[in-house]
ROBA-164508 format. One record per residue: residue in one letter; x, y, z of N, C-alpha, C, CB in turn. Coordinates in pm, whole numbers, plus 50000, padded with zeros to 5 digits. Glycine has a CB too. Example, Ala and Ser with C-alpha at 12.3 -4.5 7.8 and 13.67 -1.06 7.14 Angstrom:
// residues 2
a513194943150780512304955050780513204967050780511314955350905;s512854977550708513674989450714512905000350787514084994050572;
// end
This chain:
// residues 415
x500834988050000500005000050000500875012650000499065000050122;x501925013050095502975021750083503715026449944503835016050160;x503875016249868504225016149708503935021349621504105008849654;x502055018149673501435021249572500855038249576500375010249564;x500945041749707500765058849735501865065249705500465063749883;x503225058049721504465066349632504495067549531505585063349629;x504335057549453503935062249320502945067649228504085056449279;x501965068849353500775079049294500995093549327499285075349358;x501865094549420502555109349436503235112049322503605111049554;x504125103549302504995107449147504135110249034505965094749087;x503645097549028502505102848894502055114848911501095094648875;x501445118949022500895129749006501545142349008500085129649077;x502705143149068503395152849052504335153648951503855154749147;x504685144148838504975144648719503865149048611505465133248700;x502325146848632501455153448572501345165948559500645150748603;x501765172148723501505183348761502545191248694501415184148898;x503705186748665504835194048611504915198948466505895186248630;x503805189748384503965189948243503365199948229503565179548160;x502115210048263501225223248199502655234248220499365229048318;x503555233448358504145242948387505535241348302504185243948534;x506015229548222507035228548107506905232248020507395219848069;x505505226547945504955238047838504575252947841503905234047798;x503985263747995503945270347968505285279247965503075271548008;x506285271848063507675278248022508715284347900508215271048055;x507625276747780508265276847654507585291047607507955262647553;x508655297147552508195308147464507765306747336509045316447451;x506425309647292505665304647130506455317147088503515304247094;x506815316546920506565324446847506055322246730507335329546843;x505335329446719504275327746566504745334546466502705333546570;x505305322846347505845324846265505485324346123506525319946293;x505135332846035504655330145920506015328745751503475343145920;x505815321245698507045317345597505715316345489508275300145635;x506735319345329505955324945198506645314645112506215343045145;x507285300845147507775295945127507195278744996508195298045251;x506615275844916505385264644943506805257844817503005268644886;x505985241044836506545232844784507485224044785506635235744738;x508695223344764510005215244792509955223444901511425214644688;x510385235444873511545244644997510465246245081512455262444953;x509215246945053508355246645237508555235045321506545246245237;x508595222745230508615210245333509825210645370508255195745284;x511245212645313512255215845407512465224545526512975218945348;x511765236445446511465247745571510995240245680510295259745539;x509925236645674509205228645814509625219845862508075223345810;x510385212045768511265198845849511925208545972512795189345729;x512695218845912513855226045991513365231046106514535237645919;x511955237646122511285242546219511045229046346509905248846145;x510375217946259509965207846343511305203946425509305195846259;x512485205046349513955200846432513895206246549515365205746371;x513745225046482514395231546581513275232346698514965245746527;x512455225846697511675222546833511785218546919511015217946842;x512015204046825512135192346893513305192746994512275181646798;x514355201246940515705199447015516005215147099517075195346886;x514935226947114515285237947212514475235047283515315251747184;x514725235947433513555232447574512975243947598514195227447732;x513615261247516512995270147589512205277847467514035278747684;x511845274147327511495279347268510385274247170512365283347243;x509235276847132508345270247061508285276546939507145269147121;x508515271946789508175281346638506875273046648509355279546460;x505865283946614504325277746530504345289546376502295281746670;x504895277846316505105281246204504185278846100506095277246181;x503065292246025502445291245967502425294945771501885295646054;x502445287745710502415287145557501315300745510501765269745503;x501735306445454501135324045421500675318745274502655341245417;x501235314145226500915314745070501865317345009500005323345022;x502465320544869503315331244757503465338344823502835337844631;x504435347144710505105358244802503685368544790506885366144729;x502645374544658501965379444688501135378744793501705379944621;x500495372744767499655367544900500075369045040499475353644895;x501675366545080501325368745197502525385545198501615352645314;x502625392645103502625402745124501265410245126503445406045055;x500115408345103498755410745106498315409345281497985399144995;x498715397045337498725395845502499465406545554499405382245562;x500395408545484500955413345583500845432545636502275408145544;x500525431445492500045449145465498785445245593499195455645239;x497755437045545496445440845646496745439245810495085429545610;x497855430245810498385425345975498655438946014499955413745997;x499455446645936500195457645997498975466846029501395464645896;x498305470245960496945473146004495925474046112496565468245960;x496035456546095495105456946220495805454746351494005446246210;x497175455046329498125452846470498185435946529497325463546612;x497905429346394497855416246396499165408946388497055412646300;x500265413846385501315405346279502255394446362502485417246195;x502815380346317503485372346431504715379246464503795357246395;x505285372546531506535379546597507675376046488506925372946765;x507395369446416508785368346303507985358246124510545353346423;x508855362646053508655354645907509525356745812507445357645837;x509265350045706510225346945584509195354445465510585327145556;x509375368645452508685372145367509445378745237507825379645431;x508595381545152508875387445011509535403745067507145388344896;x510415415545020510505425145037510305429045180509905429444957;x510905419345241510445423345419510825434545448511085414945544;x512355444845437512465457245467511175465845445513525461745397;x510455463845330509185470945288508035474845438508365458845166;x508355458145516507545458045566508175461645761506865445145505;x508965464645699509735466445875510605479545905511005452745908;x511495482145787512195490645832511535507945748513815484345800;x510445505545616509255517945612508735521445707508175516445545;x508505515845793507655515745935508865518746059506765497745964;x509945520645999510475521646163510825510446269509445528246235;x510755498746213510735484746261512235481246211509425474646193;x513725480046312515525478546271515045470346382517095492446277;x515055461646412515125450546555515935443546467513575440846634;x515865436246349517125431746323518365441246272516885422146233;x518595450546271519555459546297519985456746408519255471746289;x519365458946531519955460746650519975451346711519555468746717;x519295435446678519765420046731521415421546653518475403246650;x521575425046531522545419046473523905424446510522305419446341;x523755438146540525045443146630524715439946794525305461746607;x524115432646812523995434446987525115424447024522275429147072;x524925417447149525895406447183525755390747130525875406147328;x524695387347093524195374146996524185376046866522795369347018;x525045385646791524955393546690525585381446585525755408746711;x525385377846449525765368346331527015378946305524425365346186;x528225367746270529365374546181529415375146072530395371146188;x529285389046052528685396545888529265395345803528525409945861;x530705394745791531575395545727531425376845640532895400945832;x530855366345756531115360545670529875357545607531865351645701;x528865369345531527975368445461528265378345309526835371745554;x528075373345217528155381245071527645401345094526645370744943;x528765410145077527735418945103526435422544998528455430245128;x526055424044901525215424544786524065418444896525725415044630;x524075408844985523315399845074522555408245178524275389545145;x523575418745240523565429145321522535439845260524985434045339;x522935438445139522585455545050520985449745025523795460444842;x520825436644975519425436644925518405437945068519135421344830;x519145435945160518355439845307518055445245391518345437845364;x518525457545313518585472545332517495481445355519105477545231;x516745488445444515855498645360516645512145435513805497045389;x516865525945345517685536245358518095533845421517535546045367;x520075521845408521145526045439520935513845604521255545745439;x520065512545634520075501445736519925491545719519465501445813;x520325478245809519375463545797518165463545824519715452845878;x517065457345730515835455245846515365442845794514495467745857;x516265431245765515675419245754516915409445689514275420745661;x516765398445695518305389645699518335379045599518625381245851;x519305378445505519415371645369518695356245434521335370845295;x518365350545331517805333245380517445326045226515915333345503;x516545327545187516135317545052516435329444960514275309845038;x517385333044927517805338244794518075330044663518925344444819;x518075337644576518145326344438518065340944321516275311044424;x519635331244235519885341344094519715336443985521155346944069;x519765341043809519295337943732520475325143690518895349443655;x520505314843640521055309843568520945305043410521155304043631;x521905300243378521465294443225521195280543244522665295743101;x520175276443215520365261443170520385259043005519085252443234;x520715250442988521145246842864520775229642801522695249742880;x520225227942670520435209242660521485206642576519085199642587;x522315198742621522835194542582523425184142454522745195142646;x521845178342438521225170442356521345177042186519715169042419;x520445189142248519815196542123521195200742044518735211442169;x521775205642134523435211142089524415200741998524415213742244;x524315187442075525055177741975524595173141848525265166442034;x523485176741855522655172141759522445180841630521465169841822;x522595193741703522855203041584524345205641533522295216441622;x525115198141576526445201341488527355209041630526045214641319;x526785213241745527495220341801528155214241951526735231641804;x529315225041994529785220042094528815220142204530905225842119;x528765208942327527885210642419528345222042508527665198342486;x528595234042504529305242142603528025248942647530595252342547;x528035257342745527275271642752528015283642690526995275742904;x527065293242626527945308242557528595309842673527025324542504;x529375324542686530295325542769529545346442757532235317642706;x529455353042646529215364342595528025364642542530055367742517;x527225376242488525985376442402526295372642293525315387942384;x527165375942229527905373542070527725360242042529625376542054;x528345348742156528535335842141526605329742196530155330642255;x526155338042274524625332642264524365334342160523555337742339;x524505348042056523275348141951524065337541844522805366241874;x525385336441804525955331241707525305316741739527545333541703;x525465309541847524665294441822523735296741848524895282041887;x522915304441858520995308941868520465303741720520545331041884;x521295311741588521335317441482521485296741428522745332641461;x521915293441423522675283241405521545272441462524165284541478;x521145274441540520395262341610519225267741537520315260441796;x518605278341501517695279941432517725277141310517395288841443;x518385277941232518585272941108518355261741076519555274141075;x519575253241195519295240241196517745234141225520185235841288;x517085235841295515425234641334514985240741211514765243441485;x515055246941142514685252941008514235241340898516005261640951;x516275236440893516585229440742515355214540793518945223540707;x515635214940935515515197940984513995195741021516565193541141;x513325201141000511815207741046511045202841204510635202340914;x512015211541263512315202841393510765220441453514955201141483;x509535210641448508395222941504508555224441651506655218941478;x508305236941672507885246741792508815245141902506405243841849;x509885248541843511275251241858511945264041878511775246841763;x512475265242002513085279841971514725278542055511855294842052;x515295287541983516665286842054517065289042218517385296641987;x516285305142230515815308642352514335313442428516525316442362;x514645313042588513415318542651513595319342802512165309742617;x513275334342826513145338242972512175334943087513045349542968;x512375333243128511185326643232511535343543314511655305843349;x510655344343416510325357443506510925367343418510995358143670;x510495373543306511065381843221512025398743279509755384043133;x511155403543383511695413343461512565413143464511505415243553;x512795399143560514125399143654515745398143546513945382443773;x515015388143407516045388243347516825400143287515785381043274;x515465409743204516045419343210516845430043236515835419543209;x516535434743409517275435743446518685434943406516935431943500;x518875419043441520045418143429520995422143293520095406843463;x520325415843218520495420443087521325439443026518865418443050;x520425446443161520405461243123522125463943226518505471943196;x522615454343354523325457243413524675452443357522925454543519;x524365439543261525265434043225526345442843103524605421843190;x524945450043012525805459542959525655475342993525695457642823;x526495474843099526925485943184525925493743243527705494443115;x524525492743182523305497843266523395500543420522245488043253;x522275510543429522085509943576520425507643572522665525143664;x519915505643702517905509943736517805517443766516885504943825;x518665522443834518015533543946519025548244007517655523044098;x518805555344000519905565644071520405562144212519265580344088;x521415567144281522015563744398520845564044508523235573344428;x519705576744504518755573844611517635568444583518425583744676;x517575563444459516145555244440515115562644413515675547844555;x515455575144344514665581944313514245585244213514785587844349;x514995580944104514495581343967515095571843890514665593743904;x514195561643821514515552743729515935559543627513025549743647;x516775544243568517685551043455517615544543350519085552343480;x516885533343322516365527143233516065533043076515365523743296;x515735546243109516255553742932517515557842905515565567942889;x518415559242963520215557942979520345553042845521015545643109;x521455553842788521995547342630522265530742672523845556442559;x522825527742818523525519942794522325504242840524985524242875;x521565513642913520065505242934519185500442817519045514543010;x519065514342771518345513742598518955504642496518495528742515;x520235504242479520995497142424520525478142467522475503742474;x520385475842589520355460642654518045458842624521245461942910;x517415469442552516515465442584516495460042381515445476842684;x517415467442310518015465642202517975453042173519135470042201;x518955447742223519305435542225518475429442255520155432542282;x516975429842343516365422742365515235418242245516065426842474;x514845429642205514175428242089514705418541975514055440742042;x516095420341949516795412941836516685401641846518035414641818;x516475391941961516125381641964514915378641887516115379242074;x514085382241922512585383641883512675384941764511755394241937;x513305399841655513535395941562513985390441466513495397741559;x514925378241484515955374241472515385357141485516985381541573;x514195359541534513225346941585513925333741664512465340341446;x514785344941763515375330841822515335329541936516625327641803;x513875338942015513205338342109511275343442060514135347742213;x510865336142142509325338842138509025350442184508515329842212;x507875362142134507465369642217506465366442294507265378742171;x506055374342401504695368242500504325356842567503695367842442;x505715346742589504925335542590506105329542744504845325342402;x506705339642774507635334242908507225328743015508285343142968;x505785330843043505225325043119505415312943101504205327943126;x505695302143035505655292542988507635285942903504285296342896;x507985293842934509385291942904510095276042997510195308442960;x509455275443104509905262343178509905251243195509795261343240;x508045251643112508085241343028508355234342946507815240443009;x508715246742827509265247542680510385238042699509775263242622;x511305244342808512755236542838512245221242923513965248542962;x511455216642965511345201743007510885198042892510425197143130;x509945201242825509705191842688510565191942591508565194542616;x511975200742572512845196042485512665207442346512475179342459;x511855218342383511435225542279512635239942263509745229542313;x513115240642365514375255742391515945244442444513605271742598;x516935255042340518105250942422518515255942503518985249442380;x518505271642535518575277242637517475281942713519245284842615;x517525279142875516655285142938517505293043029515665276642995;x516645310043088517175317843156515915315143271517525332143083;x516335313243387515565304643483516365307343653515695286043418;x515705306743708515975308343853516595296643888514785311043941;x518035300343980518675289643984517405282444153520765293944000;x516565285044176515985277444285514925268344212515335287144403;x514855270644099514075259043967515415245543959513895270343745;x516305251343999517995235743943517285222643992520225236344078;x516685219844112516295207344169514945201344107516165209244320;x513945207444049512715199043995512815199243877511395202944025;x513735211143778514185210243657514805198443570514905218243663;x515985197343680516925187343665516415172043704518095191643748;x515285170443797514825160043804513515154843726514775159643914;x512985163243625512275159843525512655163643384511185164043554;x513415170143355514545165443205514445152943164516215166143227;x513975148243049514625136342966515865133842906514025134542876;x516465144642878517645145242790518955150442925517285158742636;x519955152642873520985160642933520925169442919521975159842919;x521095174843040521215188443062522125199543144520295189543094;x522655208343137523805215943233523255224843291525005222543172;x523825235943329524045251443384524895260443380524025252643483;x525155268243361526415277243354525515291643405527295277943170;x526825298943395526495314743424525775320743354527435322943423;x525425330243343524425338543261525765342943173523345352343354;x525375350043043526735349142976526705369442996526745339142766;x527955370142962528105387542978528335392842864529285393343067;x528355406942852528555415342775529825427842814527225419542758;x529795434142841530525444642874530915443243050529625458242828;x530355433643102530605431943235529515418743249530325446843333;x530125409543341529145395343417528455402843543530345379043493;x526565403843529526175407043636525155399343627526045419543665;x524655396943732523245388143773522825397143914523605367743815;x521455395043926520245401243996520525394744092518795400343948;x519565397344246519315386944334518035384944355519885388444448;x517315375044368515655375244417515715367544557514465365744294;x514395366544589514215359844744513415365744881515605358544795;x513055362744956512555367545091514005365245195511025357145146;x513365374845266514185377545422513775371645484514235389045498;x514195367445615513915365445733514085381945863514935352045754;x512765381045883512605390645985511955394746119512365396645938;x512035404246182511195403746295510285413946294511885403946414;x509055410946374508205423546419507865421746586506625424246320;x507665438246617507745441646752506615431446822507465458346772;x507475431446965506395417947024507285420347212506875394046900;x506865413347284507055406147390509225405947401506025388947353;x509565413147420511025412247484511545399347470511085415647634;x510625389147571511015376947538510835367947425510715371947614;x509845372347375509125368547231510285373547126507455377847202;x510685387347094511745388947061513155381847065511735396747097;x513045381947197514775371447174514385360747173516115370747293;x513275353747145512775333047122513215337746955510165324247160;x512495344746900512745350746763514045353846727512075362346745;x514725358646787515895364046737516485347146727516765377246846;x516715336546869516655323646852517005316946784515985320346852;x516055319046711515435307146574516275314746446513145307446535;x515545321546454516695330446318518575329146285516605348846366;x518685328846436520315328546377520375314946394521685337446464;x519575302446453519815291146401519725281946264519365287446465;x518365293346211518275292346084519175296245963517375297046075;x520575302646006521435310245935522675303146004521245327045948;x522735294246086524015285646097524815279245990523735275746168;x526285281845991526265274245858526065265045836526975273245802;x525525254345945525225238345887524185239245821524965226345987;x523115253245876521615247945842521665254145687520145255145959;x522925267545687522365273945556522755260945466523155290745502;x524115253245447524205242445381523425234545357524835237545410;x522575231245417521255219445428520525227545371520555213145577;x519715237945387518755247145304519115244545162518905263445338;x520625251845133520975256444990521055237844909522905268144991;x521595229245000521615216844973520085207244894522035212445113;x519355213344995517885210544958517095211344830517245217745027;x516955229044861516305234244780517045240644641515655242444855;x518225241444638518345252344539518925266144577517065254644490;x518215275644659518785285444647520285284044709517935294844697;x520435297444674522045300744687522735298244847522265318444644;x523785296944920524235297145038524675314245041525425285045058;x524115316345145523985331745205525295337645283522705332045320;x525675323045361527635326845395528065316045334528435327045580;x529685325945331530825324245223531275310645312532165339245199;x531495307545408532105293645509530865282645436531885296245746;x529795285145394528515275345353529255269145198526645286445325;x529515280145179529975275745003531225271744972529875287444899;x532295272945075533265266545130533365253945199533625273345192;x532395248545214531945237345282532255222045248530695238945279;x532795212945308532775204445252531755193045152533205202645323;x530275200145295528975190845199528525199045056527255189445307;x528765213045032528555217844921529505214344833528405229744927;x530935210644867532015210844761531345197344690533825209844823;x530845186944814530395175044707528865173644671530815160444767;x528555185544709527185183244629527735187244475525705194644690;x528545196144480529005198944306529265183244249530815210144285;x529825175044298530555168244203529525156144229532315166244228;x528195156244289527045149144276525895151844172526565149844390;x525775163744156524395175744122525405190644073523105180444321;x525805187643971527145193043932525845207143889528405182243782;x524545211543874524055216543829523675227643903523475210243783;x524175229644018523845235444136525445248344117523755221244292;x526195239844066527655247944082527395262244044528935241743977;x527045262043920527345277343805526575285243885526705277943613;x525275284943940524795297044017525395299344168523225295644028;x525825291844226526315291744367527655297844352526375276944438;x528785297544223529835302644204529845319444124530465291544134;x528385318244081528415335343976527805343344119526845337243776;x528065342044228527705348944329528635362444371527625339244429;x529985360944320530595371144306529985381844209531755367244276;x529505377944136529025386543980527235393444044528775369643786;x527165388444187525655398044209525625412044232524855393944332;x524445418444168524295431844174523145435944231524385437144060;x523175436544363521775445644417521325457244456521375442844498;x520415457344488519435472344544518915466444644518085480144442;x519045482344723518355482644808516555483044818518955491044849;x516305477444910514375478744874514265493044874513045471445012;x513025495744795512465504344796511065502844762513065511144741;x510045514844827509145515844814508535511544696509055524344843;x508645516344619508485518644430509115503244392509805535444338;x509415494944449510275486744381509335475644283511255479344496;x508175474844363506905461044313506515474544164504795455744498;x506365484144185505775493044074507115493943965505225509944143;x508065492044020509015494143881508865476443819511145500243930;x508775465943862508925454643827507625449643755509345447643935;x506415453643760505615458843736505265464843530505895467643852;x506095476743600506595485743484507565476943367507555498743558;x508085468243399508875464443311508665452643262509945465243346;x507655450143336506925435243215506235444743158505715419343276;x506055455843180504785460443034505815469842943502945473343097;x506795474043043507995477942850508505464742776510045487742883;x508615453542865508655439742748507685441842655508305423842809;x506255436742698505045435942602505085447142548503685433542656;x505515457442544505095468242433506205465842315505155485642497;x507675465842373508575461342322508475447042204509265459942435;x507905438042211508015427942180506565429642061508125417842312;x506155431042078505335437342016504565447741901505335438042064;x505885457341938506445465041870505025479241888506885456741712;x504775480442005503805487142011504545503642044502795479842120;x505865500542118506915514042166508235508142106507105517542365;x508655516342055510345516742091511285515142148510735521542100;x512095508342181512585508742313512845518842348513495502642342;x513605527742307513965540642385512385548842404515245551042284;x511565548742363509905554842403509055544742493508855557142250;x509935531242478508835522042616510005527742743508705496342599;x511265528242744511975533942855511565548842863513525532142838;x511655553642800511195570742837509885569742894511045582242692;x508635556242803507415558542923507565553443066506105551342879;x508705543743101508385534643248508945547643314509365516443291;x510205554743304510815564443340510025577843394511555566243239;x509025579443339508105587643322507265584243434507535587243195;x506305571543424505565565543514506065565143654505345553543470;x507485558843640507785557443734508305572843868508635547843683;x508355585143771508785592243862507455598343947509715602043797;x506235594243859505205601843885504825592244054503935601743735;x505045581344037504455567544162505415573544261504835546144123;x506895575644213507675583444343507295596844396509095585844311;x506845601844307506065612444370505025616244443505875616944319;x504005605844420502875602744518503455598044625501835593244474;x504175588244650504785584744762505795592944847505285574744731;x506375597344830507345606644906507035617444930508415608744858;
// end
């Protein structure tokens, strides 16, 4: 009887202990814009980092696309709804417009990440005027993919161009060949997210977007005008489709494009539904090698002191270099520190998934901006100087003189 009341004390005071273990834990409510491959990794990573901190809880909730849950997040801010941290689209937009640097001031405090060993361009895209207000994580740049197939087949070396000259010269060539050989609905090239390529396109030959404060588009510049030039010539030259990029990703799994210009965070479902061979290389240059950066931040919003530092937490565990390796390992995007890409498990993911290399190495060659307000309205703006462009509805130098135009008028309402 004695036995059996001792151990009904225990039981019960081991019952009694469990409401007060759980309420010890600090929740933070976390929303990520993340879906698909890289969400279920995302969440694997969350569920880890649960399982294994005693003092911290992520309830980590799936937002949608990046629109969508930039749409939450505008109304959160609103209604004074928002979680204490997330992985969103243009997060400075949403933290440091508002006066919201908490990751500014986690990151120099005493638990502060060593910056140095992060890309700065990494720094810069996480910027809003001249500060941090949100922390590199699922980034991803343009790459080339290429088939390999199509190339041998037409007489040519399997390489990637290296220059525009050497894109259009086997563009020209592979078209012909699909010509003589009546090889249908075929094209040499095609952009997938057309913007972003552009862009690059406009930086690569010596272009700029934007003036030093973000205040007026430069996109009618000679040397911009010139790269929107070149863009057209494809088109006429018929060795890209007009209007139809939406659909460029497909084109390249069914075997219909030899080159695709494609987000290197597409390398893992690309490469695993190809029939033929296929590579990657750099984006090719012109007057200079530049590539864009795309992606969401990881960031915080104001909350609970302690809620704050459970948040701050998770974040720099999420930016460890084991985890950024496992992320970039995963999914695709790029590794965010330079020790990640130095790594031994990345050195052999190259020589596993050799397709991952060319964008993880043209990381020197990134060119960013800082957020800005205007930034969704200039991107915006420049899928519709494509379509006018392509089209032949403006000029290039009169579809740049109109975004230029547009665009100073949207900065002007705003500021």
């Amino acid at each position: 009887m004695k036995r059996l009341l001792v151990l009904s004390l225990v039981v019960i005071l081991f019952l009694s202990a469990i409401p007060t273990a759980f309420a010890s834990k600090v929740t933070v409510p976390f929303w990520y814009a993340v879906g698909g491959n890289a969400g279920r990794v995302f969440q694997e990573m969350v569920d880890e980092f649960n399982a294994t901190n005693p003092r911290v809880f992520v309830d980590a909730v799936y937002t949608g696309n990046y629109g969508d849950t930039a749409q939450k997040v505008t109304a959160s801010i609103a209604a004074n709804t928002l979680p204490a941290g997330g992985l969103i689209p243009a997060a400075p937009l949403f933290t440091g417009r508002n006066g919201n640097y908490l990751i500014d001031e986690y990151l120099h405090g005493p638990q502060g990440l060593d910056m140095d060993d992060f890309y700065d361009e990494f720094w810069n895209y996480n910027r809003y005027q001249g500060r941090i207000a949100s922390l590199p994580f699922n980034n991803s740049t343009p790459v080339l993919f290429y088939n390999k197939d199509i190339l041998k087949e037409a007489g040519l070396e399997p390489v990637a161009p290296e220059t525009w000259d050497e894109l259009v010269a086997m563009s020209i060539h592979l078209r012909d060949w699909a010509q003589q050989n009546r090889v249908r609905n075929f094209f040499p090239i095609n952009m997938r997210n057309q913007d972003w390529m552009l862009k690059g396109f406009i930086l690569q030959n010596g272009g700029e977007l934007m003036n030093e404060d973000y205040s007026a588009a430069l996109i009618n510049e000679p040397a911009a005008v010139e790269a929107l030039e070149f863009w057209v010539s494809l088109i006429d030259q018929n060795l890209m489709p007009a209007g139809v990029h939406d659909r460029a990703r497909e084109q390249f799994i069914a075997g219909n494009l030899a080159f695709l210009f494609d987000s290197t965070a597409g390398v893992g479902s690309i490469s695993q539904t190809v029939e033929f061979e296929m590579a990657t290389a750099m984006l090719p240059g012109h007057k200079r090698r530049a590539v864009t950066l795309g992606g969401a931040g990881l960031t915080m919003f104001p909350s609970k002191p302690e809620v704050q530092d459970a948040t701050w937490e998770f974040l720099t565990w999420l930016l460890s270099p084991e985890n950024v390796v496992r992320w970039s390992s995963a999914t695709g995007y790029v590794p965010v520190r330079k020790s990640a890409l130095e790594s031994e498990e990345i050195q052999n993911l190259f020589q596993e998934q050799p397709y991952y290399k060319a964008a993880f190495e043209q990381l020197e060659h990134v060119v960013s901006m800082e957020q800005f307000w205007e930034l969704g309205a200039l991107d915006e703006a420049i899928v519709n100087l494509i379509s006018n462009i392509e089209y032949k509805a403006l000029t290039p130098q009169q579809a740049a003189d109109k975004l230029v135009k547009e665009l100073a008028e949207e900065i002007k309402r705003n500021r």
